[in-house]
PLY file of the C-alpha trace (Angstrom):
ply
format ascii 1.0
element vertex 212
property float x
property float y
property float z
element edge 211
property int vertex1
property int vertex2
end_header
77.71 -55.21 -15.13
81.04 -56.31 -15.54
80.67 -58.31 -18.71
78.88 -55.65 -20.70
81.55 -52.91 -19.85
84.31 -55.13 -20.85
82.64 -56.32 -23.88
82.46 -52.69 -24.65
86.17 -52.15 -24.26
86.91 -55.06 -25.92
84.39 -54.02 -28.92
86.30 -50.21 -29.02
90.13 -51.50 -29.08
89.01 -54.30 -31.61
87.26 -51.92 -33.58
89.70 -49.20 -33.52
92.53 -51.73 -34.19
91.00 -53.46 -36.99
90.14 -50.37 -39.40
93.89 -49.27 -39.11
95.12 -52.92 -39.63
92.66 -53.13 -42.49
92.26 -49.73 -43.88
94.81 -50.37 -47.45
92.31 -53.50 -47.78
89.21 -51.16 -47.38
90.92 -49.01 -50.28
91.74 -51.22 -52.79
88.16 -52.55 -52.52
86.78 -49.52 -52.82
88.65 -48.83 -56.38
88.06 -52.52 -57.57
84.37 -52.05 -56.70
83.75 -48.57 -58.58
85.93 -49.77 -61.35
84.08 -53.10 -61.77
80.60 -51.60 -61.12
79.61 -47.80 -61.20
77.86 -47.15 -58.30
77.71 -46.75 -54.53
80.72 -48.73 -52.62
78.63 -49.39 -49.79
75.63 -51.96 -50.03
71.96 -49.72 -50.10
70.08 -52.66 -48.30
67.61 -52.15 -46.02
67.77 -51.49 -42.02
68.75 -54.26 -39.45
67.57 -55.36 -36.35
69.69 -54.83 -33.30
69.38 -55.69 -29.65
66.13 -54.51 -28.34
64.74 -54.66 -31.80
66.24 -51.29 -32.93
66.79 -51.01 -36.52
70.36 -49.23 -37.85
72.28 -49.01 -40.91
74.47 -51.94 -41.83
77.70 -50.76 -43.04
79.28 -53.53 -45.86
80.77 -53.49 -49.05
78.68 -53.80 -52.58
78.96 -56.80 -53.50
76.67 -56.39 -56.45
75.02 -54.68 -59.01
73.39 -51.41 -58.07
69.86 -51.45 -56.48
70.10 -54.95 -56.18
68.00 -55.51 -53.38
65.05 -53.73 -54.74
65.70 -55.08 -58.00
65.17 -58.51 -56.63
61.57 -57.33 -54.92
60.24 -55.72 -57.57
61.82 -56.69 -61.50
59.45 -59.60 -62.46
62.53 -61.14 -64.22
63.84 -61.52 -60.54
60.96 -63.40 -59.72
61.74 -67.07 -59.82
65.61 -65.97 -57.40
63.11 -64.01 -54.94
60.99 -67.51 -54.78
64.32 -69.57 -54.27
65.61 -66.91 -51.62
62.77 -67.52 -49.78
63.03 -70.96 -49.46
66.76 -71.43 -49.12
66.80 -69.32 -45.91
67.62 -65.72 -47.55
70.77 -66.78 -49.10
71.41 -67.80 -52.80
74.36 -70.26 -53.84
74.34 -68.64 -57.52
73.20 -65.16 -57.74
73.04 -63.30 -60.73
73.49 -60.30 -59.37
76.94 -60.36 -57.37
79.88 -59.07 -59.40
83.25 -60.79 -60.14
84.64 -58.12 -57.61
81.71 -59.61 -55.19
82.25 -62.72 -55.51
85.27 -62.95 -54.03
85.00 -59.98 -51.61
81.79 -62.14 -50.24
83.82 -65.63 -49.86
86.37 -64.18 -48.13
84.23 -61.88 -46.18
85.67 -58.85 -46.87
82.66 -56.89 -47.94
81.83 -57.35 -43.73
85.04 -54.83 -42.58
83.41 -51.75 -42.88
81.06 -53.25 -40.01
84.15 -52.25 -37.53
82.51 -48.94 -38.03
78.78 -50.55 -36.72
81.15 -51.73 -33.57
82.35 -48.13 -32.96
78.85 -46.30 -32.94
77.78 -48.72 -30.82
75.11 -51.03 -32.89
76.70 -54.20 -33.49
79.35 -55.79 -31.00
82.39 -57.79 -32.89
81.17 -60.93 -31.66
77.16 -61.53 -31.66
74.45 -62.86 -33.43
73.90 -62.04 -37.21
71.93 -58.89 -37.66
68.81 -59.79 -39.20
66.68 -58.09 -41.55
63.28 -57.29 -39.94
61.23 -58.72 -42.65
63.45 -62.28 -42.49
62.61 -62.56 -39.14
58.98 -61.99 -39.45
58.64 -64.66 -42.06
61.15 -67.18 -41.15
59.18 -67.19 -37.94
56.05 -68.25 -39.24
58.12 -71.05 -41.75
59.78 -72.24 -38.31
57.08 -71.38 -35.49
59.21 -73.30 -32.41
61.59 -70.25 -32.97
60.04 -67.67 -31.42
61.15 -67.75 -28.30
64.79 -67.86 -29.30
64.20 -64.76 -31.51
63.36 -62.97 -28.31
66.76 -64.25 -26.47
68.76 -63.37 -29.75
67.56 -59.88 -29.53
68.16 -59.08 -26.20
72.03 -58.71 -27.21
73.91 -56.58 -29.80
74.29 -58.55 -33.16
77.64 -59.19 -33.94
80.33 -58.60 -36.87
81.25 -62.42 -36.40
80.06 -65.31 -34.35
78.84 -68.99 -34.07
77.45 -69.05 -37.02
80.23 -67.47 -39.07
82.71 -70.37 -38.27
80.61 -72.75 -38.24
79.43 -73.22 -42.04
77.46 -69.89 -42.49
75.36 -69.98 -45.03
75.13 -73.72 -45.37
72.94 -73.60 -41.87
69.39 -73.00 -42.12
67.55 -70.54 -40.17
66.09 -72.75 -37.57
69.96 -73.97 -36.66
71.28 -70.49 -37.00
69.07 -68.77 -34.68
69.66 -72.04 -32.51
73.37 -71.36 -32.27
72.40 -67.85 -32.03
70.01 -67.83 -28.74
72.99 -70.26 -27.38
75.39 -67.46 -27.82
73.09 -64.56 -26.37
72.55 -67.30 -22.62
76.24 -67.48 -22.31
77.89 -64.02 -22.16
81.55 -65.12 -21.90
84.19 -63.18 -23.08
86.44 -66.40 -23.40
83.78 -67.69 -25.61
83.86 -64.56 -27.93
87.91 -64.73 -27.79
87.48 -67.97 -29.01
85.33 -67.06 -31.50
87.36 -64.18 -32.89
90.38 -67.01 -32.96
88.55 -69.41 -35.10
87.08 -66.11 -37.51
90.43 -65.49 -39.81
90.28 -69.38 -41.12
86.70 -68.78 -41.67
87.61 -65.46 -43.72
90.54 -67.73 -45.56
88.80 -70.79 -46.29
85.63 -69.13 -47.41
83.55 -72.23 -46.37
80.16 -72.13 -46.70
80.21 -68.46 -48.11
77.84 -67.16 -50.90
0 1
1 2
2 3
3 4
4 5
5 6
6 7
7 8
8 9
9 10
10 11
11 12
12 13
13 14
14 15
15 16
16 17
17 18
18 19
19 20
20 21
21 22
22 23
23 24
24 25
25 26
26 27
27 28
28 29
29 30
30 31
31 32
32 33
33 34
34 35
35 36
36 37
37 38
38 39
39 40
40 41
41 42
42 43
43 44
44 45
45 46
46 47
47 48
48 49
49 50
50 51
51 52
52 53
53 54
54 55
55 56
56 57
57 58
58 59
59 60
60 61
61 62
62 63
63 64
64 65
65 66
66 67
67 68
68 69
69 70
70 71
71 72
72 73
73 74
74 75
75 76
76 77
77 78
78 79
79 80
80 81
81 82
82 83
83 84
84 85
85 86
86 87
87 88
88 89
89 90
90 91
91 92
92 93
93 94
94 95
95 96
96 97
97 98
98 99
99 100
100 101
101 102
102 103
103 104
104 105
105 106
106 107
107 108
108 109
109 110
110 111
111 112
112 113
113 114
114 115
115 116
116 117
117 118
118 119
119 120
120 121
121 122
122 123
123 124
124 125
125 126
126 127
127 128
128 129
129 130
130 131
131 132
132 133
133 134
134 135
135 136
136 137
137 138
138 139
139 140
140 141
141 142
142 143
143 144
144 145
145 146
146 147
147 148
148 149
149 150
150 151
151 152
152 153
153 154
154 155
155 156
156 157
157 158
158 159
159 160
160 161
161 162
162 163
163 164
164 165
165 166
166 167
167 168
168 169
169 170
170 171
171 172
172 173
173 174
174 175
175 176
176 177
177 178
178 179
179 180
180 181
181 182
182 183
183 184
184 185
185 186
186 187
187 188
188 189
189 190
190 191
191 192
192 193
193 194
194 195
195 196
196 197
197 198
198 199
199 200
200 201
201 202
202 203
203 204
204 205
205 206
206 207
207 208
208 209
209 210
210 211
């Protein structure tokens, strides 16, 4: 099909393109990150789901303190942020556990370039729905039931390193909107509509709106 080989052109030159034109940026986080917080400069978080439902490995910056997504699931003095994650769609406005260093790499969506890397083996496209984590899906589906059948359409394509959702508020859209938008994205297949998207995504990086 026409669309999926040039979306796969398109994903390879963009990818290719973007780690050289961002590569100093991936340094100096790298540095900030280890001299901020000891520790691994990539994010140990669990698996993704991809098209077909295939989990991989999401590449991103750490954008907090070690372990910190096992911390949250299993230190009882986590438990009252891993209620309020729950509920507030699997995003938190003031998290203990991000770094100075995270804070702003996350607003400005930095920690996301090593993702470029996703685009080049193939698991992630650079325009697509959010990867999701297996177990958010599972459970936002039973909190939002009438979603179901737009999880299905959203994981019939690659997940993407931005999208609809990205410029359009991010994290201030709950889950029931978001995999809305996302299912929308996954009928069209339009590479105008993904050059549009990649347009609007560098004032979404800038302005930081709707970040956490």
């Amino acid at each position: 099909m026409f669309y999926d080989t040039a979306k796969r052109l398109m994903d390879i030159f963009g990818a290719c393109l973007g780690i050289i034109v961002f590569s100093p940026v991936m340094v100096v986080t790298a540095v900030a990150i280890e001299i901020e917080s000891p520790g691994p400069v990539l994010a140990d978080t669990p698996k993704r789901m991809g098209k077909d439902g295939k989990e991989f490995r999401f590449f991103k910056f750490r954008s907090m303190i070690p372990n910190a997504h096992n911390l949250l699931h299993t230190d009882p003095k986590f438990a009252k942020l891993l209620e309020e994650y729950k509920k507030s769609s699997y995003k938190l406005h003031n998290d203990p556990r991000v770094t100075k260093v995270g804070k702003f790499i996350r607003k400005h969506s930095i920690d996301e370039i090593p993702q470029l890397f996703n685009v080049l083996w193939g698991d992630m496209s650079l325009v697509g729905p959010r990867p999701y984590y297996p177990f958010e899906l599972k459970e936002q589906q039973e909190k939002y039931p009438h979603t179901q059948d737009m999880v299905k359409e959203v994981l019939k394509v690659k997940p993407g390193v931005t999208g609809q959702w990205q410029v359009s508020g991010r994290s201030e859209i709950n889950f029931d909107k978001r995999i809305e938008m996302d299912a929308a994205y996954a009928g069209k297949k339009s590479l105008f509509y993904d050059m549009l998207i990649i347009i609007r995504s560098p004032l979404a990086m800038i302005t930081g709106k709707g970040a956490v």
